[in-house]
C-alpha positions in Angstrom: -33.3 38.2 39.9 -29.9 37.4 39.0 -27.8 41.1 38.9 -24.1 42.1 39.6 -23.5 44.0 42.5 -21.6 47.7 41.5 -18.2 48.0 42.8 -16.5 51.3 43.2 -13.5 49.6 41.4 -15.1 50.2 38.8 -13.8 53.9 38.7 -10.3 52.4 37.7 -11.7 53.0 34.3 -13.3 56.1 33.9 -11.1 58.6 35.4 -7.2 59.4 34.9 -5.9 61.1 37.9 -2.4 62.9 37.9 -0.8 60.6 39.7 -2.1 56.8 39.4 -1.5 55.2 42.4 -4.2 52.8 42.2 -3.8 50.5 39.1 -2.5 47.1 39.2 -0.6 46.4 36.4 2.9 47.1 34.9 3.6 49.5 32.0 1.4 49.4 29.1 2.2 48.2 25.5 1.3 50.1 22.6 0.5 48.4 18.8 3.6 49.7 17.1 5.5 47.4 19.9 3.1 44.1 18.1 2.5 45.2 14.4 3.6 43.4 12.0 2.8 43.1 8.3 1.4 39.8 8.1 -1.2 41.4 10.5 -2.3 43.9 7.6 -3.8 40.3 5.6 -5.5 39.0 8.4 -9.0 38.2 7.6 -11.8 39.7 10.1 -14.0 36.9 10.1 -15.0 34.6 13.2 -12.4 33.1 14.8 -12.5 29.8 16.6 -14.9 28.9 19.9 -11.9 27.5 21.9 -9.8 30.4 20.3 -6.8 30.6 17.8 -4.6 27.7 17.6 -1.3 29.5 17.5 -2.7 31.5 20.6 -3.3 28.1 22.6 0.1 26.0 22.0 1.6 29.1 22.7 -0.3 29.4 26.4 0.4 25.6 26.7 3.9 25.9 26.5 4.0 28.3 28.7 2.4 26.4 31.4 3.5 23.0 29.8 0.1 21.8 29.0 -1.4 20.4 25.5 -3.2 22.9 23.5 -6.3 21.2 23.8 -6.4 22.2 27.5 -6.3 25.6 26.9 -9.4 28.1 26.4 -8.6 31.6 25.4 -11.2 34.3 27.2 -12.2 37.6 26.5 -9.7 38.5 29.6 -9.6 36.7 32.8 -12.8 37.9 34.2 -14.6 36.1 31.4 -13.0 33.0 32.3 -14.1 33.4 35.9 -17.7 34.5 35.1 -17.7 31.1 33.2 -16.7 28.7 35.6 -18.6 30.7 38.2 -21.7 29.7 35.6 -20.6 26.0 35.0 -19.4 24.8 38.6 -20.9 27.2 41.3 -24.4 28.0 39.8 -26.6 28.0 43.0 -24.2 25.5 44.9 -20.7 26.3 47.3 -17.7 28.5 47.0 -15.1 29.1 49.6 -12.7 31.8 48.7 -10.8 34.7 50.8 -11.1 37.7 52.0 -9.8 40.4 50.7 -10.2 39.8 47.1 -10.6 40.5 43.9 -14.2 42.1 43.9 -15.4 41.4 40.1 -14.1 37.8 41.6 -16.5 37.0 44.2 -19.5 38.8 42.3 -19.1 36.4 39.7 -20.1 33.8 42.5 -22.5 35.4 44.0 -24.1 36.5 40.5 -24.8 33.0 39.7 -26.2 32.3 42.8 -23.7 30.7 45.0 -23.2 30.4 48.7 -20.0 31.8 49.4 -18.1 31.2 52.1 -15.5 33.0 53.2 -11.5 32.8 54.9 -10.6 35.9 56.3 -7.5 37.3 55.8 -5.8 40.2 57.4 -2.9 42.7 57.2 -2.0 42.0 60.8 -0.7 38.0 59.6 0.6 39.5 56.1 -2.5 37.7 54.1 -1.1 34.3 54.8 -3.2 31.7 53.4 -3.2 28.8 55.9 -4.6 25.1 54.5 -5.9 24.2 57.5 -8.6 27.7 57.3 -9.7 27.1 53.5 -10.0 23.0 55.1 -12.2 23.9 57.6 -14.7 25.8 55.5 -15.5 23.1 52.6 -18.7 20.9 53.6 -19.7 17.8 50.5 -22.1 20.8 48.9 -18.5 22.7 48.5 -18.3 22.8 44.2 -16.0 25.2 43.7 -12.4 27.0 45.9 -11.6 29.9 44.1 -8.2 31.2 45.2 -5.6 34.0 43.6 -2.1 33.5 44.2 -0.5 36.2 44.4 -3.3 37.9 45.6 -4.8 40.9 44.3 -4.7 43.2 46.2 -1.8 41.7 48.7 0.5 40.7 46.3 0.8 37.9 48.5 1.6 34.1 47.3 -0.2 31.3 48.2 2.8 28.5 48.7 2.3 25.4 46.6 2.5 23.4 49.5 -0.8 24.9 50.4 -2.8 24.6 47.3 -1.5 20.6 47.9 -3.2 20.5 51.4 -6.5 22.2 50.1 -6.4 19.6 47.2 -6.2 16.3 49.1 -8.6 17.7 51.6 -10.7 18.3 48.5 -10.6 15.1 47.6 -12.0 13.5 50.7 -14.1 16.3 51.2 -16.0 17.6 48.6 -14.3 14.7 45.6 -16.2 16.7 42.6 -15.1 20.1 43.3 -12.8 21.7 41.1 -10.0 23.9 42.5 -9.6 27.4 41.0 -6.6 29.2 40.7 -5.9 32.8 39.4 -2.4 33.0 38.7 -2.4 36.3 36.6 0.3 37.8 38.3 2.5 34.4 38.9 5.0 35.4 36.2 5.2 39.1 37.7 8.6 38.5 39.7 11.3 40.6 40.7 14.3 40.8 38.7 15.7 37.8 38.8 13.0 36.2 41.2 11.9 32.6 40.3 8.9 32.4 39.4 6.8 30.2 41.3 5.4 26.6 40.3 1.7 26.2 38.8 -1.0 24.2 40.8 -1.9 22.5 37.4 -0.1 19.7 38.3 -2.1 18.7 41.4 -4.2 16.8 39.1 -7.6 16.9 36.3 -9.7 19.2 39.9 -7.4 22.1 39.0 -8.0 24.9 36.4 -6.1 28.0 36.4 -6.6 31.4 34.9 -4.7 34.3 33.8 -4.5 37.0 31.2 -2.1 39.3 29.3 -3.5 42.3 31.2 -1.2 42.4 34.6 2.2 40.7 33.7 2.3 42.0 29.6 0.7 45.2 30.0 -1.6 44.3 27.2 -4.9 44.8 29.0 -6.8 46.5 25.9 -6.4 43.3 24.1 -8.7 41.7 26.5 -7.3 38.0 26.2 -7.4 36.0 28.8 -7.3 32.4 29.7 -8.5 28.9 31.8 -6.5 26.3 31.7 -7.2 22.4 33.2 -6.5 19.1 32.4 -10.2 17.8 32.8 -11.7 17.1 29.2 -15.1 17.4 30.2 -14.5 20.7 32.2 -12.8 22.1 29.0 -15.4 21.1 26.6 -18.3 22.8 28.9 -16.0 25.8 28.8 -15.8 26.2 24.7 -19.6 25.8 24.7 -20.4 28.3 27.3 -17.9 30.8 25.7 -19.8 30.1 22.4 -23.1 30.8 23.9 -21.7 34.3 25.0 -19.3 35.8 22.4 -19.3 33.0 20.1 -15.6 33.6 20.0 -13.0 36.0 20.5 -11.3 38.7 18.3 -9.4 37.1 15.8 -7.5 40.7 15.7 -6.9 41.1 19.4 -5.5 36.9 18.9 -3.1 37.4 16.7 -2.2 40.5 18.4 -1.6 38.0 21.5 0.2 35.4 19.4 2.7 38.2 19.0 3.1 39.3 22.6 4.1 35.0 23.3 6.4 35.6 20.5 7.9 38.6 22.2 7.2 37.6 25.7 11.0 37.0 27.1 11.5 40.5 25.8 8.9 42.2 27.2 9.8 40.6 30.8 12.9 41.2 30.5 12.2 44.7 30.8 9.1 44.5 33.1 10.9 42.4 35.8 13.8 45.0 36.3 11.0 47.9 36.3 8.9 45.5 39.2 11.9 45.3 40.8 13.2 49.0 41.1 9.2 49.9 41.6 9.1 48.0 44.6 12.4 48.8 45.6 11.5 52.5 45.4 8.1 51.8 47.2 10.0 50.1 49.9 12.0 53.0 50.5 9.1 55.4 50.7 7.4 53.0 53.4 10.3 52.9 55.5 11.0 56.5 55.2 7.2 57.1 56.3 7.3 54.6 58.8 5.6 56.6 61.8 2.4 56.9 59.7 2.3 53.6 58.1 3.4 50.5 57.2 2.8 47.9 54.7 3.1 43.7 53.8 5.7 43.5 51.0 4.5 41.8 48.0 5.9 38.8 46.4 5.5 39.4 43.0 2.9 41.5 40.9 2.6 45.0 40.6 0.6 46.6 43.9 0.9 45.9 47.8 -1.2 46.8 50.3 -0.4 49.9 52.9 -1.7 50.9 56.3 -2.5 54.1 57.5 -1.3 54.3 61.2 -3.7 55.2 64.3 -2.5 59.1 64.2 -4.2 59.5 60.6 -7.8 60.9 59.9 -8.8 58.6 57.1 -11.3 61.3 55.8 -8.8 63.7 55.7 -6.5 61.3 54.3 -8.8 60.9 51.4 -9.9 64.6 50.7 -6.2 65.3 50.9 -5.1 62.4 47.8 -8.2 63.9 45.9 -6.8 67.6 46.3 -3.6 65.9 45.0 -4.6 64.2 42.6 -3.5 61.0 43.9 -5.9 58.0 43.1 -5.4 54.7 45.3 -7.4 51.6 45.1 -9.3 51.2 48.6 -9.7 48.6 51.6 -13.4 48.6 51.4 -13.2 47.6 47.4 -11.8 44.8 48.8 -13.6 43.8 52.0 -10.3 44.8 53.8 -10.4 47.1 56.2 -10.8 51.0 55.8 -7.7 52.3 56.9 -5.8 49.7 54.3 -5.6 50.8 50.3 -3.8 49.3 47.7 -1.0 50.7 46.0 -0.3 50.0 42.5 3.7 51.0 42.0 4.3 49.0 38.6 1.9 51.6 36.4 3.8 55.0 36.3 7.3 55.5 35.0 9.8 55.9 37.7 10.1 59.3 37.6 6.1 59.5 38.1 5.9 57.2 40.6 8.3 59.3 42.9 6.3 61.8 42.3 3.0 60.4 43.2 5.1 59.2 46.2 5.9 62.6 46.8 2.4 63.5 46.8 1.5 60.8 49.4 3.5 61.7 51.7 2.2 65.3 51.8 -1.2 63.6 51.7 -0.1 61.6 54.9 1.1 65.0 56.8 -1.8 66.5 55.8 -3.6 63.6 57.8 -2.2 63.5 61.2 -4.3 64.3 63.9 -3.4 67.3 66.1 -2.8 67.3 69.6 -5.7 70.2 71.2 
């Protein structure tokens, strides 16, 4: 019987610690920062299957597609449950591990066999071609890659994704290359943003959201993008067949946040920046009980607890704290590795919760007898 597997991830949602240590987004809007009052005449009716027009040539300029290549989600989890459903239903997926957990048990939900490329803290999460390459068999429908990778942070270079796609295309010719880009646009400062794989060719189809970058996660909007007609109209008729369509609210809510978007950055990409700045500091301050792979854009890393910590008293000492992280085993990393989310709090809150941690850590170390 087809069933999703329970993640512990999950708990991201229901409780709200003191400190929040284990979220991976940036600063949340609120609906005074959108309203407008147009938006007091919009008409709650249906909206449309592929999703509002205004909300689509605004994504498509974004990513310098057409409109008609874009298909607005409810989030970006919808969008990869649905092209889980379309491409992977009882066939092949190779994808990575760690990952995105809700990811892979949209793959394994519908069936699929999913193979997997490890990938560990000990190489910084590199993503090498020639790995993905020597997974893919002709059964292989679907690679599903993030990049940067949650919960790394890490980026997959474009020159990779290239490798992957010609190998594809000897390989496994009908398979379509997914890429989750939701943090892509989460740089540093002044950072350059790095390239889409949309223009590898029609195989590709990205997806993203206004959750991670925007801080707009209640709106649940999301997105998949790809140049391939045939993979776009399959796409509108599954999401008919499962919400019929999207919130014509929480749409042109999301119109407005494109309308507002170089704002809104340009006061995210500072905070990313002096987050990560300030969670460097902490690392290197605590570097005799851990260390950590530096992100390269997004808004969480990953951090090791050195050999000298007890992770169960690690763990009962962040809950005494009030400390939540986000850990390895969530991820199929390993146990002594959690994810840190340093873009959520305020600055004030995040040294604080910094603070915390590093009694937490103290609190840890093993004792010579």
């Amino acid at each position: 019987m087809a069933n999703f597997v329970r993640n512990p991830i999950q708990t991201l949602s229901d409780t709200h610690p003191q400190y929040d240590l284990g979220e991976s987004y940036g600063p949340e809007l609120r609906l005074a920062d959108l309203l407008t009052p147009e938006l007091g005449e919009l008409e709650l009716g249906y909206g449309t299957s592929q999703g509002d027009p205004r909300l689509r040539a605004a994504i498509a300029k974004a990513h310098q597609v057409e409109p008609d290549q874009v298909v607005v989600t409810i989030g970006g989890q919808h969008a990869l449950f649905l092209l889980a459903f379309l491409i992977a239903d009882h066939g092949q997926v190779v994808t990575t591990a760690p990952l995105f957990p809700i990811a892979r048990n949209a793959c394994e939900a519908v069936g699929a066999e999913v193979r997997v490329v490890p990938l560990s803290f000990d190489t910084g999460y590199q993503l090498q071609a020639a790995d993905v390459i020597a997974q893919l068999t002709p059964d292989t429908n679907l690679v599903s890659l993030a990049s940067p990778q949650n919960p790394s942070g890490v980026a997959v270079p474009l020159s990779v994704f290239r490798e992957v796609y010609d190998a594809m295309a000897t390989i496994c010719p009908a398979a379509y290359l997914l890429v989750d880009d939701t943090y892509r646009i989460a740089s540093y400062g002044d950072d350059a943003i790095a390239e889409s794989a949309l223009a590898l060719g029609d195989k590709v189809v990205t997806v993203a959201s206004l959750s991670k970058c925007h801080g707009a996660a209640g709106l649940r909007v999301g997105w998949a993008i790809s140049t391939d007609k045939d993979l776009v109209d399959r796409l509108v008729t599954a999401k008919f067949s499962t919400v019929v369509t999207g919130s014509p609210l929480t749409e042109a809510l999301a119109v407005r946040v494109f309308e507002l978007q170089d704002e809104i950055l340009a006061v995210r990409r500072p905070w990313l920046a002096e987050a990560v700045a300030t969670t460097e500091e902490w690392v290197q301050a605590n570097a005799d009980l851990i260390e950590w792979i530096r992100p390269d854009a997004g808004a969480l890393c990953c951090v090791r607890l050195r050999p000298q910590l007890d992770l169960t008293s690690f763990r009962a000492a962040t809950d005494e704290l009030g400390v939540r992280l986000s850990e390895g085993e969530w991820f199929t990393d390993e146990a002594r590795v959690f994810r840190l989310g340093f873009g959520f709090p305020p600055p004030v809150e995040l040294k604080a919760g910094l603070d915390a941690l590093t009694t937490a850590l103290h609190k840890a170390v093993r004792r010579a007898d």
